[in-house]
C-alpha positions as CSV (number, residue, x, y, z in Angstrom):
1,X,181.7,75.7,104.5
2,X,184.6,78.5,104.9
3,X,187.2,75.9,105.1
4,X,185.9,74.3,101.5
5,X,186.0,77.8,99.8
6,X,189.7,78.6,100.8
7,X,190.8,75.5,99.8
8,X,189.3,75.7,96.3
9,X,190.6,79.3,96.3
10,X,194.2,78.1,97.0
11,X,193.8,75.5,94.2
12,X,192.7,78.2,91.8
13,X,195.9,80.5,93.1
14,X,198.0,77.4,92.8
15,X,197.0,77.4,88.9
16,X,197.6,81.0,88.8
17,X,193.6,81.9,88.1
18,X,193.2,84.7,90.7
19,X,190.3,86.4,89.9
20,X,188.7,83.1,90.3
21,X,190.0,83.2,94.2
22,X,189.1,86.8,94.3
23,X,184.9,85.6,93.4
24,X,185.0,82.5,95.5
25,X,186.0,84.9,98.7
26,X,184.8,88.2,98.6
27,X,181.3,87.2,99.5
28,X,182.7,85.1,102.6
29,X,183.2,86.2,105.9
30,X,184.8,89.4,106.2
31,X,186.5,88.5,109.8
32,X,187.6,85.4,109.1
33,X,191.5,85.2,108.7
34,X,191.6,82.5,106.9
35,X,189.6,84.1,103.9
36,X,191.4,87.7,104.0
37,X,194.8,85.5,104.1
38,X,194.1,83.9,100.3
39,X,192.3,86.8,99.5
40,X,195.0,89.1,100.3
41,X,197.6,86.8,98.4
42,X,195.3,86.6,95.7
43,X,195.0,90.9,95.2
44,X,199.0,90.6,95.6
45,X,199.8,88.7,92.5
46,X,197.0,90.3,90.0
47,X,199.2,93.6,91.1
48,X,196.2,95.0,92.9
49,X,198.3,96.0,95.9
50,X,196.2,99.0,97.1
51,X,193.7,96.0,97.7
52,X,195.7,93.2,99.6
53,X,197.5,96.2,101.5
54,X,194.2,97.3,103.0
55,X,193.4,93.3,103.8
56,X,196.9,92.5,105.3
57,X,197.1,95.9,108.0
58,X,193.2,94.8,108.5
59,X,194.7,91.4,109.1
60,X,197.9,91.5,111.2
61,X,197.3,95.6,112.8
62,X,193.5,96.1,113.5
63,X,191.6,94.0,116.4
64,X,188.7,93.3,114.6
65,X,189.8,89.9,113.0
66,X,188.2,86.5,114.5
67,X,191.4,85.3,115.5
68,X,190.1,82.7,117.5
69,X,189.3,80.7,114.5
70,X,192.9,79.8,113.6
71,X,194.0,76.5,115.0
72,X,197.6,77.9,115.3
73,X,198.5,81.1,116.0
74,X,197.9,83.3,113.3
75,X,201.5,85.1,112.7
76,X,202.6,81.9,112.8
77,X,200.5,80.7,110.3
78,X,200.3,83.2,107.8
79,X,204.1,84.5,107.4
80,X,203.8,84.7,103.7
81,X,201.1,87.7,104.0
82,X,203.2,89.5,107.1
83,X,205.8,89.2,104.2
84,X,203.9,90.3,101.7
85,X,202.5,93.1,103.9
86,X,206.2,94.6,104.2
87,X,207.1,93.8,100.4
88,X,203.8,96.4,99.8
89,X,204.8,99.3,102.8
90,X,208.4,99.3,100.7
91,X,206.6,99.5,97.2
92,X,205.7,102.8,99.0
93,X,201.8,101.2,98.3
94,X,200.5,103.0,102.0
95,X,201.5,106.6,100.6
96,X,200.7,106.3,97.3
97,X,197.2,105.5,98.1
98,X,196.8,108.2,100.3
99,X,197.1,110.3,97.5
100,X,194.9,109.0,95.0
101,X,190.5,110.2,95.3
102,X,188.2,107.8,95.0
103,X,186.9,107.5,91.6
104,X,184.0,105.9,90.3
105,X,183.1,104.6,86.3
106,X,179.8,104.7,86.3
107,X,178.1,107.1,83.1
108,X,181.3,108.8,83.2
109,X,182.3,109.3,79.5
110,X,185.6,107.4,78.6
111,X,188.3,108.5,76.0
112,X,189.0,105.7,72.7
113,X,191.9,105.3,71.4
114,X,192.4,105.6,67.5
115,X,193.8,102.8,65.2
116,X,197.2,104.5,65.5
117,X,197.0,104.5,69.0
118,X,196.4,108.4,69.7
119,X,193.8,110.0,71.6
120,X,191.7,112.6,71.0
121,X,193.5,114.7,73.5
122,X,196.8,114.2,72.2
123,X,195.5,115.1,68.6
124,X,194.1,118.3,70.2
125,X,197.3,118.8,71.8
126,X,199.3,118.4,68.3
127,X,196.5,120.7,66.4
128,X,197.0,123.4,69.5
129,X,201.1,122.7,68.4
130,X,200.8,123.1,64.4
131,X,198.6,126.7,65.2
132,X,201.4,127.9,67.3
133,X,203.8,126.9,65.0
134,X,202.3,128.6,62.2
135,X,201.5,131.8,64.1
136,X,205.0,132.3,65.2
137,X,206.6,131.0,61.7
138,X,208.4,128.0,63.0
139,X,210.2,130.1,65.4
140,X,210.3,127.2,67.8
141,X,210.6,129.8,71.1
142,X,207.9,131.8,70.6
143,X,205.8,129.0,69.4
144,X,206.5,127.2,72.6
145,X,205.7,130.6,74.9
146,X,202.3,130.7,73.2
147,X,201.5,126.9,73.7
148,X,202.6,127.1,77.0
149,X,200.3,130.5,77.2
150,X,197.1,128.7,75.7
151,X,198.0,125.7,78.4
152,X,198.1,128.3,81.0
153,X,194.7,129.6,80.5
154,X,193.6,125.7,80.9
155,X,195.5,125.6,84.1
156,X,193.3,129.1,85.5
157,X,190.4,127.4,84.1
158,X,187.4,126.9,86.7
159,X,186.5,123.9,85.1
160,X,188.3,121.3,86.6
161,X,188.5,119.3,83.6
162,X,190.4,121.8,81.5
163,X,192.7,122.3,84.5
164,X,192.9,118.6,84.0
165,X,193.5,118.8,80.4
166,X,196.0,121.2,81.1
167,X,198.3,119.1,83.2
168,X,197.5,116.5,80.5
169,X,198.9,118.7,77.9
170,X,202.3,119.5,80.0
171,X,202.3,116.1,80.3
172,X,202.8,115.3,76.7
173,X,205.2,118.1,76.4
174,X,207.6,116.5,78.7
175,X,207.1,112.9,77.2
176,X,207.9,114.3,73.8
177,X,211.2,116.0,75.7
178,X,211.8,112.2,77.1
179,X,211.5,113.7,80.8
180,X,209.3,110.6,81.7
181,X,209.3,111.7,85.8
182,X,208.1,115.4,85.0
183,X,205.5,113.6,82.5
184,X,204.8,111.1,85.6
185,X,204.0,114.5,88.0
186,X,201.3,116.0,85.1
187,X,199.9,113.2,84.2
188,X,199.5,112.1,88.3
189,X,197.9,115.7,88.6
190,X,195.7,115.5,86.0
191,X,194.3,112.2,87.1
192,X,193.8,113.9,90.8
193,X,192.4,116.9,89.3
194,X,190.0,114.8,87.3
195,X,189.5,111.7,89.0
196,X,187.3,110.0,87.0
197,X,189.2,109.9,83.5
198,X,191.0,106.2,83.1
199,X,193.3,108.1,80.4
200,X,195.1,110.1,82.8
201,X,195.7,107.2,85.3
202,X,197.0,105.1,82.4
203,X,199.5,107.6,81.1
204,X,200.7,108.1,84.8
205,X,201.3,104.5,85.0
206,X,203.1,104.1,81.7
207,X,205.5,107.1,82.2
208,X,206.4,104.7,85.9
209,X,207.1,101.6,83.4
210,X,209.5,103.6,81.3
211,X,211.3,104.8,84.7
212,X,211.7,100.9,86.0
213,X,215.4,100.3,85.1
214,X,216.1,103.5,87.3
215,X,214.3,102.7,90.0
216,X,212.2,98.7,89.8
217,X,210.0,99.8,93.1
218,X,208.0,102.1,91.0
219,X,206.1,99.1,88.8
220,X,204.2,98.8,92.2
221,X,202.7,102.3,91.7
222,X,202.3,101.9,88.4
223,X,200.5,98.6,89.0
224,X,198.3,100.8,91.3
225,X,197.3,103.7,88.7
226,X,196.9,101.0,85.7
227,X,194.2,99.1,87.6
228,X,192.5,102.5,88.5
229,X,192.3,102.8,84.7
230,X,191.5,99.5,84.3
231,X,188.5,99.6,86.9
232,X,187.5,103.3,85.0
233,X,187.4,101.6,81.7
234,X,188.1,98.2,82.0
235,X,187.1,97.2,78.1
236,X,190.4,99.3,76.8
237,X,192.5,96.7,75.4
238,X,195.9,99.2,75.9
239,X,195.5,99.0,80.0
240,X,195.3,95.5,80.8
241,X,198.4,95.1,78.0
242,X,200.2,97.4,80.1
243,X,199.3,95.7,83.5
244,X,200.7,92.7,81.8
245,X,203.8,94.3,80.8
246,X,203.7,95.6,84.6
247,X,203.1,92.3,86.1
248,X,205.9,90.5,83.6
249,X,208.6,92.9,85.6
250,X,207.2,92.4,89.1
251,X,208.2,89.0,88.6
252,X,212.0,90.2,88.2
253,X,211.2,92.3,91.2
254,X,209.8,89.4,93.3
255,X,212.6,86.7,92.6
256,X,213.6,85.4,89.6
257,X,213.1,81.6,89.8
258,X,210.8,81.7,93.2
259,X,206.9,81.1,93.9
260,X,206.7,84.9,93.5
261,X,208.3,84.9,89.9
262,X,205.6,82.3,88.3
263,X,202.4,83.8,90.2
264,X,203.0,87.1,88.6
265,X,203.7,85.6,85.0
266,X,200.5,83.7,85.5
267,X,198.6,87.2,85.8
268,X,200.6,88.6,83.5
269,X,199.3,86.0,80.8
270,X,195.8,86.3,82.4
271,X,195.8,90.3,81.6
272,X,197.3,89.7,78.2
273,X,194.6,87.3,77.2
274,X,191.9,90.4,78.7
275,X,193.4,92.9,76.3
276,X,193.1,90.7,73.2
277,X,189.3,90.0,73.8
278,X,188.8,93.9,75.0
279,X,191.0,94.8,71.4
280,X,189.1,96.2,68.5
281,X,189.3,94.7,65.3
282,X,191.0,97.8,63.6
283,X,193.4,97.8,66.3
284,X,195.7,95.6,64.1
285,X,199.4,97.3,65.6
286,X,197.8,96.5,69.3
287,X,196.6,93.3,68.6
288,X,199.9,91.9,67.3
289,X,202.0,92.7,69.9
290,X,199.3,91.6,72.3
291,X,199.3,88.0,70.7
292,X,203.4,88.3,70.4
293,X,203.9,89.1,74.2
294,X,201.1,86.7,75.1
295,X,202.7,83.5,73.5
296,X,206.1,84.9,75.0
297,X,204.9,84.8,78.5
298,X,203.1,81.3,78.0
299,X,206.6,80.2,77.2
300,X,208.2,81.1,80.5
301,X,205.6,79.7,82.3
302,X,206.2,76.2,83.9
């Protein structure tokens, strides 16, 4: 029976359909090595590294496996996942997760983004911004001491999801300034402060994607924090467009031109084909560059 499921697994990986893979073994045999193998492969090229990480260091590090099944010895057989494994510890995968609560979606209350692609915290933000503004008559020091005041008084909050909002809000200061890492570090705190909240996960990750010519490694972490807003809220059209966008530069990462290259352009489209059905109709700005990047990516597909 096991045999027959991986090898309609692999078939749906070879076509690039890896949630498919994904529902065909999760239910299967959670020693065999066979099954955590493909399933580990197939976590690796949705992006979902946090996932195949914990399967390959189950695989190739803990005794618990039923080695015996293989037919050849199992390093032997499975070199692609030992690879993959290491491609993940340099990804810095292991350290990132380490720092990341669990979170869970269920009844907790999700923010929406408006047609023009703003939240209602960021509107907050930009009301809290015109007060100040006003208050100090557009002398743009003071006005910045008393929003950073009125942020502070978030931050002493004992309600963690003002301290949250807080970090949120510095967060947003330092996007505007263009310092994308300092953004990264408020939004990451926010999201750890209040683990439930996809928003704060997905803001994290973007700030990563506009750090990836400095530095390519960090798509993996933002891979990470974009499915944890994608599991949190996984009808937002805007974070399975980005984890598209995420998974179209892991395939520069992974070898222009190789295996690796193709599988993640296959998820890519996959994710990019989620946030068009998951975008609402008033959502027109969204929804054409979804369609736009979609037909790209179907392009470079052979």
């Amino acid at each position: 029976m096991i045999p027959g499921i991986v090898a309609e697994a692999n078939k749906a990986i070879k076509y690039g359909d890896y949630m498919a893979a994904v529902r065909l073994l999760e239910p299967q045999d959670e020693a065999n090595p066979y099954v955590l193998s493909t399933l580990g492969k197939a976590f690796f090229f949705l992006g979902r590294f946090e996932e195949s990480y914990k399967i390959y260091h189950r695989l190739f590090c803990e005794d618990i496996v039923k080695r015996e099944e293989a037919e050849v010895p199992f390093d032997e057989f499975d070199s692609d996942g030992r690879e993959m494994m290491v491609s993940i510890e340099n990804l810095g995968i292991p350290q990132m997760t380490d720092r990341l609560p669990k979170a869970v979606s269920f009844l907790y209350p999700q923010s929406e983004e408006s047609p023009k692609e703003i939240y209602e915290e960021s509107k907050k933000l930009q009301k809290l911004m015109d007060e100040c503004a006003l208050k100090a008559k557009n002398d743009e020091k003071l006005a910045m001491k008393l929003i950073l005041d009125k942020i502070d008084v978030l931050l002493n909050s004992k309600d963690q999801r003002e301290v949250a909002l807080g970090w949120f809000y510095h967060g947003e200061l330092n996007f505007r300034r263009k310092d994308y890492m300092e953004a990264y570090k408020c939004y990451l705190k926010a999201a750890t402060t209040e683990v439930h909240k996809a928003l704060y996960y997905g803001y994290a990750g973007n700030m990563l994607m506009k750090l990836r010519e400095q530095n390519p490694n960090l798509l993996g972490i933002a891979s990470i924090l974009t499915n944890r807003a994608i599991e949190l809220d996984f009808n937002n059209a805007k974070w399975h467009y980005n984890q598209g966008l995420i998974l179209m530069g892991l395939s520069k990462v992974f070898g222009t031109g190789g295996s690796g290259h193709q599988a993640f352009l296959k998820a890519a489209k996959k994710e990019f084909a989620f946030a068009y059905q998951a975008c609402r109709i008033e959502q027109l700005k969204l929804r054409d560059e979804i369609e736009t990047i979609y037909n790209d990516v179907r392009q470079l597909i052979y």
